[in-house]
C-alpha positions as CSV (number, residue, x, y, z in Angstrom):
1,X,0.0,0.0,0.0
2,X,2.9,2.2,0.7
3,X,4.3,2.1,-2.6
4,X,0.7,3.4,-4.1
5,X,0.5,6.1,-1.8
6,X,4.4,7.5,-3.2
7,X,3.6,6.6,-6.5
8,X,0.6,8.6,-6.3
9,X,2.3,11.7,-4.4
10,X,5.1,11.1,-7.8
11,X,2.3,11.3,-9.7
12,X,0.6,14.5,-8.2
13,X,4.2,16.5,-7.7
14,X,4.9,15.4,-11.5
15,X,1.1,17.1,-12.5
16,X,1.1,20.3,-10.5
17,X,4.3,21.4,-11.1
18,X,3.3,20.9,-15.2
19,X,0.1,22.9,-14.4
20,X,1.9,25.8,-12.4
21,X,4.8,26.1,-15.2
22,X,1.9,25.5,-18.1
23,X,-0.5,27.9,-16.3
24,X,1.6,30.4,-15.4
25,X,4.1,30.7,-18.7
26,X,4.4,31.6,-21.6
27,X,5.8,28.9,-24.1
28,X,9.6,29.8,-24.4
29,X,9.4,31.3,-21.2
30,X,12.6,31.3,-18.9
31,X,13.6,32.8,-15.6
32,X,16.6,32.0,-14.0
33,X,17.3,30.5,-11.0
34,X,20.9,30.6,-10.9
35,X,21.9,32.4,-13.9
36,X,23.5,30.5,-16.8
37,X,23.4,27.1,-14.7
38,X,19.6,26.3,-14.4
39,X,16.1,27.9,-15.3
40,X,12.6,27.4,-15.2
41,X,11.8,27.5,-19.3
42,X,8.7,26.7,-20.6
43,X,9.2,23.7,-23.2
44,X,6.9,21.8,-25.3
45,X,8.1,18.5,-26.6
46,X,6.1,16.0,-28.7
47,X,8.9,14.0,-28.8
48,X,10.6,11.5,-25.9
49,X,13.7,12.1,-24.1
50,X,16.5,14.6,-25.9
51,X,13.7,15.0,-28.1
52,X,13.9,11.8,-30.2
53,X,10.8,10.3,-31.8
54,X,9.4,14.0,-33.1
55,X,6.0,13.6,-33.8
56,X,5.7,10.1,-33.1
57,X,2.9,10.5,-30.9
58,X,1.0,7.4,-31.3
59,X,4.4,5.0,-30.9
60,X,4.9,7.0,-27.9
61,X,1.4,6.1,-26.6
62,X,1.8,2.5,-27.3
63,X,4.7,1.7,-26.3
64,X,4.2,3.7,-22.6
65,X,1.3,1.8,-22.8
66,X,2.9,-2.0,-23.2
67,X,5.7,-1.0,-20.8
68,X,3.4,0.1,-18.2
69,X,1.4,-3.3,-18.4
70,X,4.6,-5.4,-18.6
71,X,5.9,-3.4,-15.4
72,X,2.3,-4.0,-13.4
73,X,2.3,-7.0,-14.6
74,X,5.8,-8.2,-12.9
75,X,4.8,-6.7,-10.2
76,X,1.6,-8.6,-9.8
77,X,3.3,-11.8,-11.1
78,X,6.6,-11.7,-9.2
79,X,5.3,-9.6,-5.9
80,X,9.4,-8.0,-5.6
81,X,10.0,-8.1,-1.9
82,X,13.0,-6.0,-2.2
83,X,12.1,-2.1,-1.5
84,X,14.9,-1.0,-3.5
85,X,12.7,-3.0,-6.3
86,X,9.6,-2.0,-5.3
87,X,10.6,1.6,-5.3
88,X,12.3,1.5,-8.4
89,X,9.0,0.3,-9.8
90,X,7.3,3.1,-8.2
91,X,9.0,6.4,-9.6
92,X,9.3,4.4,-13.1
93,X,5.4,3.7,-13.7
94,X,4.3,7.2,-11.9
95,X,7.1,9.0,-14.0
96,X,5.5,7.2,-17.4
97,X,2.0,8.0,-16.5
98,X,2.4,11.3,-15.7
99,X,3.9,12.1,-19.3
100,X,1.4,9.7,-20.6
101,X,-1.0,12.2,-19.4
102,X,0.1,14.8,-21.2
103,X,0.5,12.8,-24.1
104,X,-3.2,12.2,-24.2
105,X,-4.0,15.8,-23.5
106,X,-2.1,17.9,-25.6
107,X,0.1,15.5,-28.0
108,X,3.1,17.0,-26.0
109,X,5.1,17.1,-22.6
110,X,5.2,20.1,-20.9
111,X,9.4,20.5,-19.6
112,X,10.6,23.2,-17.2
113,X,13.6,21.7,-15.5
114,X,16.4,23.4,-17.9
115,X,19.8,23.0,-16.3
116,X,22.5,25.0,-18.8
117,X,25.7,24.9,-16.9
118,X,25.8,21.6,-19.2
119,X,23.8,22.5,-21.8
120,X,21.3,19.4,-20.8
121,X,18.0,19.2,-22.9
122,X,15.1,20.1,-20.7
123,X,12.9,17.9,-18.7
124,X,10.2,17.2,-16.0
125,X,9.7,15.7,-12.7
126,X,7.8,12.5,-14.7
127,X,11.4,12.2,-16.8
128,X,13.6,12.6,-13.1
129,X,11.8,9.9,-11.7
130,X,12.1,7.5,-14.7
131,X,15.6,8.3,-14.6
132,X,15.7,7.6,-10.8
133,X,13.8,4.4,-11.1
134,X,15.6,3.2,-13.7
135,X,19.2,4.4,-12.2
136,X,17.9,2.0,-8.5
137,X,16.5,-0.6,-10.8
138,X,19.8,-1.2,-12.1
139,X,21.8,-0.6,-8.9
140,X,19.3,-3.4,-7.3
141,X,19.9,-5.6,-10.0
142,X,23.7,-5.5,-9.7
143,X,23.3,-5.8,-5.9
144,X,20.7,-8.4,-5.6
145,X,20.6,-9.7,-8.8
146,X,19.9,-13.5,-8.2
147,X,17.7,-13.2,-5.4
148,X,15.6,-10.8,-7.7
């Protein structure tokens, strides 16, 4: 039950900070936080991550689709025990819903996060906790791999 309750506070941090930046910017946008290192920029992307996949909007949908139903369905099948697992589950299917989302809505994803000390494309919180997931997915699999 625990891991519902932080996938849905993923999910909701992941949706209101896309309303405030969506509601509250003008696409193109920027203000800086720490000049030339990171700003808040208004982005549109109808792509996936770095932008790949332009216009590919219905791939996008099915595939997020069939990866969230394989992931549910491992989780439902295999029941992980480990939290590091369980977690790592968590952040990835909350992070892939909540661009899903805007998928569906608007045909793109709205990204703010726009860190330019290393000129990094911009992002969201859904893409962080994909990344996140995926980064203590892996670290659990190297770790605990056999008894996974």
């Amino acid at each position: 039950m625990i891991w519902i309750i932080i996938g849905a506070v993923c999910l909701a941090l992941d949706r209101l900070t896309k309303f405030y930046i969506a509601s509250t910017f003008a696409i193109g946008e920027s203000i800086p936080v720490i000049k030339n290192v990171f700003h808040i920029t208004y982005h549109l992307n109808d792509g996936a991550a770095f932008s790949i996949l332009q216009g590919k909007r219905i791939f996008l949908l099915i595939t997020t689709i069939i990866i969230l139903l394989l992931l549910i369905f491992y989780i439902f099948i295999r029941k992980p025990e480990n939290r590091l697992v369980r977690l790592s589950l968590c952040l990835i299917i909350s992070g892939a819903i909540g661009n899903f989302i805007d998928r569906i809505k608007t045909g793109s994803v709205v990204d703010f996060l726009d860190f330019r000390l290393i000129n990094f494309p911009i992002f969201n919180v859904a893409d962080s906790l994909v990344v996140i997931g995926a980064a203590c997915l892996f670290i659990a699999t190297l770790k605990y791999g056999e008894e996974l």
